[in-house]
C-alpha positions as CSV (number, residue, x, y, z in Angstrom):
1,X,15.7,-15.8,30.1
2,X,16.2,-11.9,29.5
3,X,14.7,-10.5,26.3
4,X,17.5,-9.4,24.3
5,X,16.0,-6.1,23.4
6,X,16.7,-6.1,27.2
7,X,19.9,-6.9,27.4
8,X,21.0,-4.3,25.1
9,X,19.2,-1.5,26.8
10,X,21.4,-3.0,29.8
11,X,24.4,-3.0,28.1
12,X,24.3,0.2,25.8
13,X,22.4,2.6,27.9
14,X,18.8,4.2,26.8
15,X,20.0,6.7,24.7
16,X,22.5,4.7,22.8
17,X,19.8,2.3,22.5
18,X,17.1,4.7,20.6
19,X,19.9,6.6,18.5
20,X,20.3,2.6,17.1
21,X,16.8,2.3,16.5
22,X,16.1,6.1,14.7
23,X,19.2,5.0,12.8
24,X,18.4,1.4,11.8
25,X,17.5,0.5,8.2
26,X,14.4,-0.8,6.6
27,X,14.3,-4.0,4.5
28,X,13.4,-1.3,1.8
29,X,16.5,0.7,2.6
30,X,18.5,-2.2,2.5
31,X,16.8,-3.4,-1.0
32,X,17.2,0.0,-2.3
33,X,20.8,0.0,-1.5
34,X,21.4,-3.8,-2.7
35,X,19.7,-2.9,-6.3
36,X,21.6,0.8,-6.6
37,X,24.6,-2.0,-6.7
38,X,23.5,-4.1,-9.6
39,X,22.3,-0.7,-12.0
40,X,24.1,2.8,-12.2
41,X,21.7,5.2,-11.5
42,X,23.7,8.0,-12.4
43,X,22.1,7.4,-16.0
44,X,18.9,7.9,-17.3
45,X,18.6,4.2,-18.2
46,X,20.2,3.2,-15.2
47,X,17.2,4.5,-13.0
48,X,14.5,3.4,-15.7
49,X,16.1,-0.2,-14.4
50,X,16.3,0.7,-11.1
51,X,12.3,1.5,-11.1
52,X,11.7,-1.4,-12.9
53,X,13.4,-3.6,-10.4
54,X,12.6,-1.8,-6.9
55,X,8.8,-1.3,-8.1
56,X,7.2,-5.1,-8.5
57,X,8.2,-5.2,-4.4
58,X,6.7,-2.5,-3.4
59,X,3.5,-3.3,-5.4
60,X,2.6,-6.3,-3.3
61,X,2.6,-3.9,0.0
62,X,-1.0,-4.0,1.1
63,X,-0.8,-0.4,2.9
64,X,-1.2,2.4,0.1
65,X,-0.1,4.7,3.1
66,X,3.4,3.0,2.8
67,X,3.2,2.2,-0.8
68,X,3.4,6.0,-1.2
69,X,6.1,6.6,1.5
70,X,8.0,4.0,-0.1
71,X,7.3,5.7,-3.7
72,X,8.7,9.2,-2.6
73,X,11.7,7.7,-1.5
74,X,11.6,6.2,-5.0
75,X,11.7,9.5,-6.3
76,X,14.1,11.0,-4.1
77,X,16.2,8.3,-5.4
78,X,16.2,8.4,-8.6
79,X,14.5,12.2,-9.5
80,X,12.0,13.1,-11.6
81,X,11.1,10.4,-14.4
82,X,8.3,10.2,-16.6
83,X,5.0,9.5,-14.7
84,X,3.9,6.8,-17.4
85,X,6.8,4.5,-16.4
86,X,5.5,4.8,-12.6
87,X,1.8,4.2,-14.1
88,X,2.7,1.6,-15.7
89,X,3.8,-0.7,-13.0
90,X,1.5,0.8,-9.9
91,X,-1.8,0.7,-11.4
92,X,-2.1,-2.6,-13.7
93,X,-3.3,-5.4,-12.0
94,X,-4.5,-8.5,-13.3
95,X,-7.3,-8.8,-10.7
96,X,-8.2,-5.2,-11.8
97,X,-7.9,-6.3,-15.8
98,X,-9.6,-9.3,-14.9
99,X,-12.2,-7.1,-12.9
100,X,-12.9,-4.6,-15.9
101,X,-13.3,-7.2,-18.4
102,X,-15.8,-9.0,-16.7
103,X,-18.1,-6.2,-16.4
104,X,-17.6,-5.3,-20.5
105,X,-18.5,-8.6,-21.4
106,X,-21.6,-9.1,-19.3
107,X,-22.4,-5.7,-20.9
108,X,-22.2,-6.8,-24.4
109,X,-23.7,-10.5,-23.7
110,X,-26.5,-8.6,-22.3
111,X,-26.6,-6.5,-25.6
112,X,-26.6,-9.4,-27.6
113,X,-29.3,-11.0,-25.9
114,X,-31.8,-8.0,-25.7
115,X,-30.1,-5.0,-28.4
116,X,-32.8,-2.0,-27.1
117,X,-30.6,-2.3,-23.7
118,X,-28.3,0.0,-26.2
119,X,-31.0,3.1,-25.0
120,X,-29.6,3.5,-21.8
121,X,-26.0,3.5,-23.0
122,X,-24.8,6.8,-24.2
123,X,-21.9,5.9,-26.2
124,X,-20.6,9.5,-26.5
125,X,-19.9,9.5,-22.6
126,X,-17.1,11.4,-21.7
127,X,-15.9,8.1,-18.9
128,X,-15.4,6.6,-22.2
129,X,-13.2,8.8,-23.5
130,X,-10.8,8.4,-20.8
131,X,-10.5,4.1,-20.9
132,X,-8.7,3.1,-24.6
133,X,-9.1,-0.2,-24.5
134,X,-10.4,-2.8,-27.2
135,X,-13.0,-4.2,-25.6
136,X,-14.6,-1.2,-24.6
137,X,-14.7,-0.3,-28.2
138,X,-15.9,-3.7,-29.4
139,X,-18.6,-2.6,-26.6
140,X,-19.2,1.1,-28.1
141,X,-19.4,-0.4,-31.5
142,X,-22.3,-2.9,-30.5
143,X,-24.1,-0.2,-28.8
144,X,-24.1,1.7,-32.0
145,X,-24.9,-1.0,-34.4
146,X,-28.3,-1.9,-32.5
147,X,-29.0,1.6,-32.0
148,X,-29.4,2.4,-35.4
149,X,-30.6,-0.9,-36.7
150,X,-34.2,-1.5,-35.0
151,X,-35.5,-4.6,-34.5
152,X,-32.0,-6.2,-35.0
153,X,-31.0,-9.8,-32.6
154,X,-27.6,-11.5,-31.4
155,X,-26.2,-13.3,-34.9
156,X,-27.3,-10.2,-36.9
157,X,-25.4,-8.0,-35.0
158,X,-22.5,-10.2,-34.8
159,X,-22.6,-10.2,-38.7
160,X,-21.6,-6.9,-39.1
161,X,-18.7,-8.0,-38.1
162,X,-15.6,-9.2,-40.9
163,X,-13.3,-10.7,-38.5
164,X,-14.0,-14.3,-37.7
165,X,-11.7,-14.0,-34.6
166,X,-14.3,-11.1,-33.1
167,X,-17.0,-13.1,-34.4
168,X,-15.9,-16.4,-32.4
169,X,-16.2,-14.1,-29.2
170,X,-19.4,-12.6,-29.8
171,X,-20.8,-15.6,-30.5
172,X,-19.4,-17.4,-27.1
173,X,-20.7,-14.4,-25.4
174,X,-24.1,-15.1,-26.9
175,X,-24.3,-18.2,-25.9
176,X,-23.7,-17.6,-22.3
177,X,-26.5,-18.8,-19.8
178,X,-26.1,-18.6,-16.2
179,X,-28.3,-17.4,-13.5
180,X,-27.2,-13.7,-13.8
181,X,-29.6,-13.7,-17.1
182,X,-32.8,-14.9,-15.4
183,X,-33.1,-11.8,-13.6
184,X,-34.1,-8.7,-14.7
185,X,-31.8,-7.4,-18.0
186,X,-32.6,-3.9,-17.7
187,X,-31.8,-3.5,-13.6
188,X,-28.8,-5.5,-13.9
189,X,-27.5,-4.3,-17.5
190,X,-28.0,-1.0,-15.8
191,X,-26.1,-2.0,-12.8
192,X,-23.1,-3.3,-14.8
193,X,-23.2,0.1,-16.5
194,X,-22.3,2.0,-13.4
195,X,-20.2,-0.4,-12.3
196,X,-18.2,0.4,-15.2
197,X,-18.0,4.0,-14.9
198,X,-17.3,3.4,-11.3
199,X,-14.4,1.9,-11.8
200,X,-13.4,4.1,-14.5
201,X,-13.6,7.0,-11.7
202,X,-11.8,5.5,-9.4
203,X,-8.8,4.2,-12.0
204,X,-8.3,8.1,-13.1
205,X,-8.9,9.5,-9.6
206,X,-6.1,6.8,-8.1
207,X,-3.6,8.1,-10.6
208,X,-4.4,11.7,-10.0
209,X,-3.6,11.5,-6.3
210,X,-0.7,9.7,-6.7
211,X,0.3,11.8,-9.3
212,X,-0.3,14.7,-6.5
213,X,1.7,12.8,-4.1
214,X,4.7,12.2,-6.4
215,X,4.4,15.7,-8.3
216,X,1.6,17.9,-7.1
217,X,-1.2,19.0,-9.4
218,X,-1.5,22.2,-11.5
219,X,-5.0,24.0,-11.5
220,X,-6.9,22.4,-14.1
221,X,-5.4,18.9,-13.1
222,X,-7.2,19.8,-9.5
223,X,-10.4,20.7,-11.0
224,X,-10.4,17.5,-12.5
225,X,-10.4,15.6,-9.0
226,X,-13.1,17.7,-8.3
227,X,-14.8,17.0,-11.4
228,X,-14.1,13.1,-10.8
229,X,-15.4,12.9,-7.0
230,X,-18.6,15.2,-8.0
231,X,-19.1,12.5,-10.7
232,X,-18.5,9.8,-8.5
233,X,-21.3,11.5,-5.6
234,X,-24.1,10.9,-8.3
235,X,-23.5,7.3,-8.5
236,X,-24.8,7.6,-4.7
């Protein structure tokens, strides 16, 4: 039986048969073009739903060479928004949440445990600065409490705490026991450390290239790459 790729060079000629495949559609052309039906784009909150509907499908695309072809074409569609609303969608992940999480509350059961891990913790650190989250701050705060309180253990420091929802976590985290704590706290408290700012680094440095990608990058936003990847080389 004749392949039917085949068939139709047969029938159509080569030529006729390559202008049909440099003028065939994607599935993403043809999503595009079946969303751009349901929303008018030709408003402002017309493309914010357009974004919001086209993005969640190109999030699951494994290739990030794609994921950024397909994101320009985003853009070319529907013009310059406001980076946040592409930030939004692109970079949060619930493995990623999940990931991040996991690491802060290793680092504040290990703190709870043994408080003088707080030394090797600077909680001034610009990465810090740059990842607002709560339980990075319920982190800092620990850090600070058994820094200046010597000599100070797991319920004391949990004490200092009014809020008997925070105080229900700390406590759970206390009371964690696996194998991970019957190694040695200061190697791996220090390992969980980097791997903290680690993925920090990487979190801002994915959003600044794809913010180059999408927008290019004035001076001082490229020095900051550079700032990031030098930062990142130490770790090595």
């Amino acid at each position: 039986m004749e392949k039917i790729p085949d068939s139709i060079i047969k029938k159509e000629g080569k030529y006729k048969f390559e202008n049909r495949i440099n003028n065939s559609k994607s599935i993403f052309d043809f999503l595009f073009y079946l969303i751009s039906l349901k929303v008018d784009i030709s408003t402002y909150e017309g493309k914010i739903n357009f974004v919001k509907l086209i993005l969640p499908f190109i999030s699951k695309i494994k290739s990030s060479v794609i994921k950024i072809i397909l994101y320009n074409k985003l853009i070319n569609k529907v013009g310059n928004l406001n980076f946040n609303l592409f930030n939004k969608f692109i970079f949060i992940s619930k493995k990623k949440k999940k990931k991040k999480k996991n690491i802060l509350r290793y680092l504040i059961s290990f703190l709870l445990k043994k408080p003088n891990l707080s030394f090797f913790v600077n909680f001034n650190d610009y990465l810090f600065k740059l990842y607002n989250i709560y339980i990075l701050r319920l982190f800092l705060n620990i850090v600070y409490i058994c820094i200046y309180n010597k000599n100070i253990f797991g319920i004391e420091i949990i004490n200092f705490f009014e809020n008997n929802r925070i105080k229900n976590y700390l406590t759970l985290l206390l009371s964690w026991d696996n194998n991970i704590f019957k190694l040695n706290k200061k190697i791996v408290f220090v390992d969980f450390l980097k791997k903290l700012k680690l993925f920090i680094i990487n979190e801002n440095l994915k959003k600044m290239i794809l913010k180059e990608k999408l927008y290019g990058l004035n001076k001082k936003e490229k020095k900051k790459i550079w700032f990031f990847l030098k930062l990142k080389n130490l770790f090595f």
